[in-house]
Structure formats: C-alpha cells, structure tokens
N, CA, C and O atoms as CSV, one atom per row, in Angstrom:
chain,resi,resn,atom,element,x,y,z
A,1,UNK,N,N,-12.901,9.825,-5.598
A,1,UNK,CA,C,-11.603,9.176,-5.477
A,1,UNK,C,C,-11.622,8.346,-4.202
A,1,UNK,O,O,-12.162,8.814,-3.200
A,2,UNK,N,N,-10.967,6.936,-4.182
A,2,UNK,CA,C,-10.919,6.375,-3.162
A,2,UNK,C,C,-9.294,5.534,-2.832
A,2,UNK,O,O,-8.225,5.920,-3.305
A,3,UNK,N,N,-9.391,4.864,-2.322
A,3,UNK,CA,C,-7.555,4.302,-2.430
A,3,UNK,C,C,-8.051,2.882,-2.086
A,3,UNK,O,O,-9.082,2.769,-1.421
A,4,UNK,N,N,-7.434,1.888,-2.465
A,4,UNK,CA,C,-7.144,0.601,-2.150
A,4,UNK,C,C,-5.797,0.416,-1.088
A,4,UNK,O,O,-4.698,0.954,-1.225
A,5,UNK,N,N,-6.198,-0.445,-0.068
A,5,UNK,CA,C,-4.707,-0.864,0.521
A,5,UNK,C,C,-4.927,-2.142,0.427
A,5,UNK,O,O,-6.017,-2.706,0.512
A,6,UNK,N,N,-3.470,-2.800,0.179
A,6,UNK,CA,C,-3.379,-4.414,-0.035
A,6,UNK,C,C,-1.955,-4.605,1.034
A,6,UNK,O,O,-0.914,-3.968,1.190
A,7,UNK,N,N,-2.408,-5.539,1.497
A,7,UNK,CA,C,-1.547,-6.312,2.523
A,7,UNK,C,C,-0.772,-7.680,2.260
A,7,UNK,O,O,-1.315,-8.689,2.710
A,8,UNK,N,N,0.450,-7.830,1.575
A,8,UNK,CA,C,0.589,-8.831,1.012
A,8,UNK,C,C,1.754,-9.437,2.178
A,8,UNK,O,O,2.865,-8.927,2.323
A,9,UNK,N,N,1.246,-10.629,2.965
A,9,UNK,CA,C,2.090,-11.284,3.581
A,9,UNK,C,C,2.751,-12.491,2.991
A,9,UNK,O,O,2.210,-13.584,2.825
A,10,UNK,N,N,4.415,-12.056,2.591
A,10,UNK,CA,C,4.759,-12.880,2.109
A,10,UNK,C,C,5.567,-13.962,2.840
A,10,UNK,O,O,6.131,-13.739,3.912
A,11,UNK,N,N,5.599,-15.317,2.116
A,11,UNK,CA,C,6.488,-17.008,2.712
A,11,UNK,C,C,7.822,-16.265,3.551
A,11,UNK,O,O,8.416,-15.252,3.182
A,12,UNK,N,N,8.045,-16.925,4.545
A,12,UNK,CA,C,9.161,-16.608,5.022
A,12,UNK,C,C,10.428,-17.188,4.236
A,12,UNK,O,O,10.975,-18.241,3.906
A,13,UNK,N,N,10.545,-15.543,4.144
A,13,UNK,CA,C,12.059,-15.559,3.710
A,13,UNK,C,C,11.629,-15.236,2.131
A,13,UNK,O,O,12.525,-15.350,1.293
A,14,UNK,N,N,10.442,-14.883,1.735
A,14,UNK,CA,C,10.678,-14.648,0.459
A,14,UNK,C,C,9.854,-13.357,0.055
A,14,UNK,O,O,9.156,-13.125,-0.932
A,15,UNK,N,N,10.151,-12.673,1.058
A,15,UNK,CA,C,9.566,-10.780,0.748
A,15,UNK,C,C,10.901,-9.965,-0.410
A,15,UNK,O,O,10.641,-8.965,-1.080
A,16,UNK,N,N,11.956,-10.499,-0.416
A,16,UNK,CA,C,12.829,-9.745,-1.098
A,16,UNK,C,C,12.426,-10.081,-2.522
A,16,UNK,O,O,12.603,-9.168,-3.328
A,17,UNK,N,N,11.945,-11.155,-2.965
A,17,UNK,CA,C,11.553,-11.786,-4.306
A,17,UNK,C,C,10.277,-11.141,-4.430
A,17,UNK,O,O,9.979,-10.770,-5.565
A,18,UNK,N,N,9.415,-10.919,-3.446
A,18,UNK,CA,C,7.954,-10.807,-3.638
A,18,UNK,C,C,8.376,-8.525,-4.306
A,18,UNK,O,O,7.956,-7.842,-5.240
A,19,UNK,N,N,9.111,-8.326,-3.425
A,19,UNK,CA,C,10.120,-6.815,-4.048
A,19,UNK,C,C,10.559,-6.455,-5.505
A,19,UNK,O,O,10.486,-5.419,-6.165
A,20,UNK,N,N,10.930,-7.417,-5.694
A,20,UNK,CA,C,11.953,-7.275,-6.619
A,20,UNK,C,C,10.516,-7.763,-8.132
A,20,UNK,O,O,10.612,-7.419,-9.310
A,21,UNK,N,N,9.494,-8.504,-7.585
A,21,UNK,CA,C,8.399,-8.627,-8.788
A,21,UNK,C,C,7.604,-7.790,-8.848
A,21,UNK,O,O,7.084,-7.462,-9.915
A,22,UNK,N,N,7.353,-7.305,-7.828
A,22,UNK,CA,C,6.416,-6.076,-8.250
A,22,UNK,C,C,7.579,-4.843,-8.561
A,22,UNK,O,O,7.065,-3.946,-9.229
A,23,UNK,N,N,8.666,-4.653,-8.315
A,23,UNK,CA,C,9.018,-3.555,-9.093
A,23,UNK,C,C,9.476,-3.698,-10.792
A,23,UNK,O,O,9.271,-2.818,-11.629
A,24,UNK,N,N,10.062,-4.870,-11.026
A,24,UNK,CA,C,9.949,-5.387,-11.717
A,24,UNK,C,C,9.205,-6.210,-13.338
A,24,UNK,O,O,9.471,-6.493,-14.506
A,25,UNK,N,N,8.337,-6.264,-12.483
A,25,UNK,CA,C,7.202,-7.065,-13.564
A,25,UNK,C,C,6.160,-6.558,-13.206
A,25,UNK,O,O,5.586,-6.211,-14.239
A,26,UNK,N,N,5.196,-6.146,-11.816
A,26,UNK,CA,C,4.301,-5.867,-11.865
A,26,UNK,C,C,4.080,-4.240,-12.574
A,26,UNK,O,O,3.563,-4.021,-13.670
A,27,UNK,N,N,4.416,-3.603,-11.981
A,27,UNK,CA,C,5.001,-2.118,-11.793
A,27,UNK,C,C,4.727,-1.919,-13.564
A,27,UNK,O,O,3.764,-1.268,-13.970
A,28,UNK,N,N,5.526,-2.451,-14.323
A,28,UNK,CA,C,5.391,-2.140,-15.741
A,28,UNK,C,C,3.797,-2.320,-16.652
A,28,UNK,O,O,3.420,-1.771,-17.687
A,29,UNK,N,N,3.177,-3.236,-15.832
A,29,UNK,CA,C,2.201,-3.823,-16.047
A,29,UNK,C,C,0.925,-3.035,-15.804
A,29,UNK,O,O,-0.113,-2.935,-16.459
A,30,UNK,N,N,1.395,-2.425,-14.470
A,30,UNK,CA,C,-0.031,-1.609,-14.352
A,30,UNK,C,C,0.268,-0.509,-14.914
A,30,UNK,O,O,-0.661,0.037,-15.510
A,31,UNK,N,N,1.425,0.082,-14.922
A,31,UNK,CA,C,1.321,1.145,-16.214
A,31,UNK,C,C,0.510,1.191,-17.671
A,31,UNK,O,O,-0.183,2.050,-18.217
A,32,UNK,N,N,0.976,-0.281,-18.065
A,32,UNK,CA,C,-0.053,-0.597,-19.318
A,32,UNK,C,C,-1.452,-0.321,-19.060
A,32,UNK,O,O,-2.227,0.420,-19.665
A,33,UNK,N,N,-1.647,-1.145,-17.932
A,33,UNK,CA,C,-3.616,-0.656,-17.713
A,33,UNK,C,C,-3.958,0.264,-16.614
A,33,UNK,O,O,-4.851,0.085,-15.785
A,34,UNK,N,N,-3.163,1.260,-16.693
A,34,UNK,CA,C,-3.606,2.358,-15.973
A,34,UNK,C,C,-3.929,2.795,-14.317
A,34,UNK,O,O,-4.363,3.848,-13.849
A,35,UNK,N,N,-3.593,1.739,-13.779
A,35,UNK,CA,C,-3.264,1.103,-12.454
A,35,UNK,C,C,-2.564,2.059,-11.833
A,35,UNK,O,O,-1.375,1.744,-11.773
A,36,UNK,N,N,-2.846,3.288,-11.254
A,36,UNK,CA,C,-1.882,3.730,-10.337
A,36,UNK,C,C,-1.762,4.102,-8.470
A,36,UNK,O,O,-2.537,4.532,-7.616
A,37,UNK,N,N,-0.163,3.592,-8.516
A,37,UNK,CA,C,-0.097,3.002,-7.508
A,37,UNK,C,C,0.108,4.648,-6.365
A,37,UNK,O,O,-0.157,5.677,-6.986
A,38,UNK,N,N,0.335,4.760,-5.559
A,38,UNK,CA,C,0.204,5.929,-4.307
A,38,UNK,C,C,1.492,5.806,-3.434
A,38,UNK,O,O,2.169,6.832,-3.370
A,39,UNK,N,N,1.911,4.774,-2.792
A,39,UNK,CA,C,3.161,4.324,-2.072
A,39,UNK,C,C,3.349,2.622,-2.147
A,39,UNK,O,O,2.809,1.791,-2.876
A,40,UNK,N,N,4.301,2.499,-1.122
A,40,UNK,CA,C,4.872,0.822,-1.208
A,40,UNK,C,C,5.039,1.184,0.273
A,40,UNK,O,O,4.964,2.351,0.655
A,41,UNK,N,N,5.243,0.265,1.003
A,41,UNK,CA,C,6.022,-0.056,1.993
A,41,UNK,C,C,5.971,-1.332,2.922
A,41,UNK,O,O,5.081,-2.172,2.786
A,42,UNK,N,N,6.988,-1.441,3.894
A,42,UNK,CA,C,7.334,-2.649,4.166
A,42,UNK,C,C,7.469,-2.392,5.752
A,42,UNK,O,O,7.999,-1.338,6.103
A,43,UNK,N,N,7.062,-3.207,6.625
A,43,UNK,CA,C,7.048,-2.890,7.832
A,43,UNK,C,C,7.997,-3.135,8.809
A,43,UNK,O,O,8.573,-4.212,8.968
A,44,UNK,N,N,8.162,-2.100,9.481
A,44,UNK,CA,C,9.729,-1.948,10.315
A,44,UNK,C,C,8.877,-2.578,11.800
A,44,UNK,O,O,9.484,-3.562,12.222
A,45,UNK,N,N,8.064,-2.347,12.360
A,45,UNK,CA,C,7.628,-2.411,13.343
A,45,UNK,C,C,6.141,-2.360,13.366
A,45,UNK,O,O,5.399,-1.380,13.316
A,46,UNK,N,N,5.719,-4.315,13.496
A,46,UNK,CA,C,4.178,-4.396,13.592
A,46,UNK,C,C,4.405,-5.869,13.653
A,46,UNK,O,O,5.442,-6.467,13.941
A,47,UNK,N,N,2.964,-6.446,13.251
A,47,UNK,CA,C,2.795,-7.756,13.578
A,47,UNK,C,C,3.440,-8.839,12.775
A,47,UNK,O,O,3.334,-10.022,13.098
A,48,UNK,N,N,4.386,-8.268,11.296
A,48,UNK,CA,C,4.873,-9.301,10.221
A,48,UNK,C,C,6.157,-8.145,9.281
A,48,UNK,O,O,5.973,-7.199,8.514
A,49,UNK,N,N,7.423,-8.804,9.812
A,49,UNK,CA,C,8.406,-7.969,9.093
A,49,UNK,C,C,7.989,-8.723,8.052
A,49,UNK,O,O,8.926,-8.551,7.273
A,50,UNK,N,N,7.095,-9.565,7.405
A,50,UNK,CA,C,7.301,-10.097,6.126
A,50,UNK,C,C,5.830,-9.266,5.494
A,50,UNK,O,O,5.099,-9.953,4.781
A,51,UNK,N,N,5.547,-8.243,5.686
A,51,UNK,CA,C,4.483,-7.476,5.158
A,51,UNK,C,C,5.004,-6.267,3.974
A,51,UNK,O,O,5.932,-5.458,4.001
A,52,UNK,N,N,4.254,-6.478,3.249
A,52,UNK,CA,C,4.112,-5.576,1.816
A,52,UNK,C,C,3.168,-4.452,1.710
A,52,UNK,O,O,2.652,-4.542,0.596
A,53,UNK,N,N,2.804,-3.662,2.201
A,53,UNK,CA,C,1.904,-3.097,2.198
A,53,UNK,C,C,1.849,-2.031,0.830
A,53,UNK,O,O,2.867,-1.466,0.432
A,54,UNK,N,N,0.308,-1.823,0.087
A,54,UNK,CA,C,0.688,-0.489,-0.658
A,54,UNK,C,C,-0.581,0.168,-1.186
A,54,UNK,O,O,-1.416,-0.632,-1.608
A,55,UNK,N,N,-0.802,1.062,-1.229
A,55,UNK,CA,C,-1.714,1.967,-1.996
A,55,UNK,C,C,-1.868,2.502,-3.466
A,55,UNK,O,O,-1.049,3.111,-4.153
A,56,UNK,N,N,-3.510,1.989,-3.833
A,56,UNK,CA,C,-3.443,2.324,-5.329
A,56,UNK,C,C,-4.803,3.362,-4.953
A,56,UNK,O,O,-5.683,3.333,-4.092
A,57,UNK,N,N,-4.454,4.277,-6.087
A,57,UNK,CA,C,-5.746,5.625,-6.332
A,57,UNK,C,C,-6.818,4.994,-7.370
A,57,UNK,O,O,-6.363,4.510,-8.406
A,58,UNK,N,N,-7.745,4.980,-7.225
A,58,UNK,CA,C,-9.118,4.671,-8.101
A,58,UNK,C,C,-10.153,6.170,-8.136
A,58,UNK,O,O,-10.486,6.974,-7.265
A,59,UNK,N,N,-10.426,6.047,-9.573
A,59,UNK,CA,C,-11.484,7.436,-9.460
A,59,UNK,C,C,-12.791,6.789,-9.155
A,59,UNK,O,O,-13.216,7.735,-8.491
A,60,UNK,N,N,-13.843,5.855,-9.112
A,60,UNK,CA,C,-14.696,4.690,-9.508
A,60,UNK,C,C,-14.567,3.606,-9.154
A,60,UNK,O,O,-13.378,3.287,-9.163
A,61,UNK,N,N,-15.616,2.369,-8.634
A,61,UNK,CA,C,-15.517,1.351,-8.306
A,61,UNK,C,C,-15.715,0.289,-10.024
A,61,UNK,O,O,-15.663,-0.909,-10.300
A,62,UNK,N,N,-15.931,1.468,-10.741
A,62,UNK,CA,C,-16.139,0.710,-12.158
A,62,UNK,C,C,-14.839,1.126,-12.749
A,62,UNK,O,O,-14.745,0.463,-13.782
A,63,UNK,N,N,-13.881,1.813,-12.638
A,63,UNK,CA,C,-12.863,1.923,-13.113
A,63,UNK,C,C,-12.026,1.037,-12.165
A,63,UNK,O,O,-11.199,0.487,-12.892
A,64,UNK,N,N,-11.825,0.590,-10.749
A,64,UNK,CA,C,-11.383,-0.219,-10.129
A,64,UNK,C,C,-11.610,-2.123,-10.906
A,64,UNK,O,O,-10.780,-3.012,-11.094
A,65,UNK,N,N,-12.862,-2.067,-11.119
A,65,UNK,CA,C,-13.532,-3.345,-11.419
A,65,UNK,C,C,-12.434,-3.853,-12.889
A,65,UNK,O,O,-11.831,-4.917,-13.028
A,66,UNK,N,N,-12.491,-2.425,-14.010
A,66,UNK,CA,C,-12.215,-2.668,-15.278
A,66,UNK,C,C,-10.488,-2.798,-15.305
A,66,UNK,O,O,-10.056,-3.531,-16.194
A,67,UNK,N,N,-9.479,-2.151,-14.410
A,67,UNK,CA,C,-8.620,-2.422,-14.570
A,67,UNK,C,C,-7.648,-3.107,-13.775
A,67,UNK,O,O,-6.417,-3.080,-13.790
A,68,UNK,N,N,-8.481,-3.726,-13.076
A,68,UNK,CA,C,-7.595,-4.821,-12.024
A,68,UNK,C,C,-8.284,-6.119,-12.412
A,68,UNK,O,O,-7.806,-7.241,-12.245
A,69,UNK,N,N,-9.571,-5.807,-12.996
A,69,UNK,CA,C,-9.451,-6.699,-13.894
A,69,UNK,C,C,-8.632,-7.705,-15.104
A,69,UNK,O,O,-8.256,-8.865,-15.277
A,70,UNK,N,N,-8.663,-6.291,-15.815
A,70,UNK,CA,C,-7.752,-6.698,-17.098
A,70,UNK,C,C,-6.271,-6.902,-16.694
A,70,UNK,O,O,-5.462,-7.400,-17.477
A,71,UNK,N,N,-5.978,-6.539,-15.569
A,71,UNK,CA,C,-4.169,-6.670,-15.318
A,71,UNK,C,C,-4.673,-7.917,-14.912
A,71,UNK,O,O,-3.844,-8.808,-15.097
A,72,UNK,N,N,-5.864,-8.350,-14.364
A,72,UNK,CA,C,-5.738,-9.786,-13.495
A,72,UNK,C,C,-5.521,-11.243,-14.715
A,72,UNK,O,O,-5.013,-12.356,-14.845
A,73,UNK,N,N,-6.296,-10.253,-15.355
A,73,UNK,CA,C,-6.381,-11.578,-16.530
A,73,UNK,C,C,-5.308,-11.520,-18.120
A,73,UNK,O,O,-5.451,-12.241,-19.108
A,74,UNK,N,N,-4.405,-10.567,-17.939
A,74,UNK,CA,C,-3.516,-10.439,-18.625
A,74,UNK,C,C,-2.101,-11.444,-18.903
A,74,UNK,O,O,-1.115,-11.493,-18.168
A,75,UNK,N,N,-2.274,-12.054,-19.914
A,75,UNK,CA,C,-1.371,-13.552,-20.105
A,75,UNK,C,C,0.085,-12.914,-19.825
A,75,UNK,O,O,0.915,-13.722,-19.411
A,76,UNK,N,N,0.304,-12.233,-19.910
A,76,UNK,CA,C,1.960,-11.559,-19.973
A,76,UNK,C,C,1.969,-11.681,-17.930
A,76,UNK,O,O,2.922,-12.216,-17.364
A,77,UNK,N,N,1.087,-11.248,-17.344
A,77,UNK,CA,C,1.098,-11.612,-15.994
A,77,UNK,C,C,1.180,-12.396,-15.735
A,77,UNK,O,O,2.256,-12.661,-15.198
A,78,UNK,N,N,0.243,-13.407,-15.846
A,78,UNK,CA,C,-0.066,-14.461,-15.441
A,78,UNK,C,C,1.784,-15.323,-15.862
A,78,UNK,O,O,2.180,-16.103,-14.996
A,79,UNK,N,N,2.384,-15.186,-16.666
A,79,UNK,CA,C,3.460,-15.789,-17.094
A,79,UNK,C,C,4.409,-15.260,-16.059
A,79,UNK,O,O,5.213,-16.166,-15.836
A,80,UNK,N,N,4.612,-14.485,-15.518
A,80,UNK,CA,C,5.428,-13.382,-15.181
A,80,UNK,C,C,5.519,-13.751,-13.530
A,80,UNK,O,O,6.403,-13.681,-12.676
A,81,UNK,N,N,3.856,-14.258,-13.571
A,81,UNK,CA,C,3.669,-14.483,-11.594
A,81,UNK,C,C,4.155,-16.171,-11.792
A,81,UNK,O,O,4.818,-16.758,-10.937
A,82,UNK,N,N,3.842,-16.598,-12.659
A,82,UNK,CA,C,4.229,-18.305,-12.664
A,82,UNK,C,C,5.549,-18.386,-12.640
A,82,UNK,O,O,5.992,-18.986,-11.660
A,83,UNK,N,N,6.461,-17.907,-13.531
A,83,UNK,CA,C,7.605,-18.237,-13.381
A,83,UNK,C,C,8.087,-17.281,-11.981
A,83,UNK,O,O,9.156,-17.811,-11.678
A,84,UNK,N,N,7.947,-16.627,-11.403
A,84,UNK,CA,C,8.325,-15.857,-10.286
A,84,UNK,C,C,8.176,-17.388,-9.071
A,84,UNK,O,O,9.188,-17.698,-8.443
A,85,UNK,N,N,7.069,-18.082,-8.902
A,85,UNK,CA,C,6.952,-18.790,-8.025
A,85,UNK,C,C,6.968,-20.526,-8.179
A,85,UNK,O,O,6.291,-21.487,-7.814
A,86,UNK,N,N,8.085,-20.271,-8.890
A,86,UNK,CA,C,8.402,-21.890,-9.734
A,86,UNK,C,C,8.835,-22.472,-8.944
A,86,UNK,O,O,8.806,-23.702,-8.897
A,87,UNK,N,N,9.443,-21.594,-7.967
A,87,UNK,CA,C,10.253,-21.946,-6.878
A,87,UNK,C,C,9.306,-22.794,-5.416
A,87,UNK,O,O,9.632,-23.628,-4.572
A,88,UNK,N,N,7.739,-21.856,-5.799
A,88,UNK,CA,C,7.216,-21.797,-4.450
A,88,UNK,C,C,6.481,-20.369,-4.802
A,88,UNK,O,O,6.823,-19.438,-5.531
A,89,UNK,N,N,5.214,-20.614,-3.892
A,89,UNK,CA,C,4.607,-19.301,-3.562
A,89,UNK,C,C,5.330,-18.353,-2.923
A,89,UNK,O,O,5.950,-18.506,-1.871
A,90,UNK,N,N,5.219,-17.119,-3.741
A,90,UNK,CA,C,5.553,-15.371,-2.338
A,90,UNK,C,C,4.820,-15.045,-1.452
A,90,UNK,O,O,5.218,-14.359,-0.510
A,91,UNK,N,N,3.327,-15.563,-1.594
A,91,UNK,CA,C,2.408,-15.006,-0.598
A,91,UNK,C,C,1.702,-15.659,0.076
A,91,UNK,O,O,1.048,-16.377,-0.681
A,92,UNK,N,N,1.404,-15.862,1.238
A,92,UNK,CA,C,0.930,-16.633,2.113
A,92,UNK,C,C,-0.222,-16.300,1.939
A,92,UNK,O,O,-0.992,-17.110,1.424
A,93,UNK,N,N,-0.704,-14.916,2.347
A,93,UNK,CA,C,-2.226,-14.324,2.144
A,93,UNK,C,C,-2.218,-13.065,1.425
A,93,UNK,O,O,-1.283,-12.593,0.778
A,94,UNK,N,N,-3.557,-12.500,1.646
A,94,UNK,CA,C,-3.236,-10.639,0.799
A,94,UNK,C,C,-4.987,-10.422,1.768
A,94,UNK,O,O,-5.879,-11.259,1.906
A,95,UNK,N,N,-4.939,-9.431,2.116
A,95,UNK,CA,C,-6.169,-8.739,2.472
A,95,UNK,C,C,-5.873,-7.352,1.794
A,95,UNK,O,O,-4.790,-6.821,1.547
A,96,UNK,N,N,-7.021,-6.970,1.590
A,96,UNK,CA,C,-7.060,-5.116,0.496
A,96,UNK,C,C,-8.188,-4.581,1.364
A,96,UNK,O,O,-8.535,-5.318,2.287
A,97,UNK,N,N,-8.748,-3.543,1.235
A,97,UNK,CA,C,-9.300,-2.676,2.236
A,97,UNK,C,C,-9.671,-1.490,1.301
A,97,UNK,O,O,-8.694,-0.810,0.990
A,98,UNK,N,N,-10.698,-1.144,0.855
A,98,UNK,CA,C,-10.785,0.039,-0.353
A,98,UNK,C,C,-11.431,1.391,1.250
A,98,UNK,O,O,-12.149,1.326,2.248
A,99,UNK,N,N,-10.859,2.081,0.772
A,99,UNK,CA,C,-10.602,3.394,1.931
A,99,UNK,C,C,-10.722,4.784,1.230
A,99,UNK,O,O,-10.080,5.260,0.294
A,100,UNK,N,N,-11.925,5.373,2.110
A,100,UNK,CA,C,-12.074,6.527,1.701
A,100,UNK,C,C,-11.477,8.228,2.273
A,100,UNK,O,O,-11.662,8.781,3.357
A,101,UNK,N,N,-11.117,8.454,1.686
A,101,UNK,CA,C,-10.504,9.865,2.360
A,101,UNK,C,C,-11.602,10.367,3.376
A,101,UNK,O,O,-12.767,9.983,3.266
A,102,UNK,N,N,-11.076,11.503,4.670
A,102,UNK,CA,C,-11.924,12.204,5.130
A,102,UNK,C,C,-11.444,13.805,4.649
A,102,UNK,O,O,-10.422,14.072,4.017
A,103,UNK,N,N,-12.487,14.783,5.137
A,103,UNK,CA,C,-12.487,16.036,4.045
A,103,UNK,C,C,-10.644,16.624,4.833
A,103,UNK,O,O,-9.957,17.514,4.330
A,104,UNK,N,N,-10.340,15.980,5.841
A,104,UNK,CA,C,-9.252,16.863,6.302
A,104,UNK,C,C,-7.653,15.847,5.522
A,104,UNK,O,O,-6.507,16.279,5.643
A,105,UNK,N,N,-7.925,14.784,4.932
A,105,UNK,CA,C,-7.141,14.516,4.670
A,105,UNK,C,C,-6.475,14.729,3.639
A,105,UNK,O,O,-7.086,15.059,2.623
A,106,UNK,N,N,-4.932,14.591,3.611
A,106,UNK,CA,C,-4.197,15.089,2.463
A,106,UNK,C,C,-4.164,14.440,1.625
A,106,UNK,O,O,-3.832,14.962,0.560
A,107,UNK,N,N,-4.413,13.285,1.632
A,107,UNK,CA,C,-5.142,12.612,-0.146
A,107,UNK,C,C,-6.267,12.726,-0.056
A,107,UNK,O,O,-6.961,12.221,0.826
A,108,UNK,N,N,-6.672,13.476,-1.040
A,108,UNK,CA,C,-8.450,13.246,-1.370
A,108,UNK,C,C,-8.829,12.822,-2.541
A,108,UNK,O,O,-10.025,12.661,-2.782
C-alpha cells in the first residue's frame, strides 16, 4: 500500500469552484473506477490559501497506472472538467508525490 498526495494550486479566486468539482463531479467518478480517496484539505496556514491538497490509497503502482488512467481518459470527465473551466482554468499547477508509509505509521 502506498498513498498519493496531489497539490492542486488553484487561479486566484477560484478554489471554491475547484471544491465544489471535485465533490461534485470528480468524487462520483472515481467511485466508478475505483479511485479511493483518504482525506481533502485546504490550507489554513502555509505558502497558498489557494491550495487543495488530498490523499488517495493505491495497493500497486499497476493498479495506480490502470485507474487514474481510465478516470483520466474517461469522456464523461473530460466533459465535466471542460465545462467546469469555460470560464477559465481552476488550476494554475498540481504537483503529486506517491508516499510510502513508515512501519510506525497509522496508515499503512
């Protein structure tokens, strides 16, 4: 087991939209492909109140590969992120970080 963290810095002024799609539209989505997520959160105190931060559980880097895959390339997404940013992009950047537990930690 390992965890993914993704760092999604979103356009100023548009983290409440970038919220409201992943609970929304994304959220339903990775349910379909098996995608599960660990926490969400949003930063009170650090380098970007416009930060998204969140954690997904992977058993495999081949089960990572196969279903962030298929959510990536899934037309119902892809529709879902287009009309979300008709307006304009939500995200400026995204860095992810795949992270492994140590034996004392409480996710393993």
């Amino acid at each position: 087991m390992f965890y993914e963290q993704r760092v999604y810095r979103a356009m100023p002024g548009r983290l409440p939209k970038l919220l409201a799609r992943l609970e929304s539209d994304t959220l339903p989505l990775w349910e379909k492909h098996g995608i599960r997520p660990v926490g969400f959160f949003t930063t009170l105190v650090g380098e970007s109140a416009s930060d998204l931060t969140y954690l997904l559980a992977w058993e495999s880097f081949e089960e990572r590969e196969a279903r962030w895959g298929a959510f990536q390339a899934d037309p119902e997404w892809k529709a879902k992120r287009a009309d979300s940013e008709k307006d304009g992009p939500l995200v400026a950047n995204i860095s992810n970080t795949l992270l492994s537990p140590t034996s004392f930690s409480l996710l393993k």
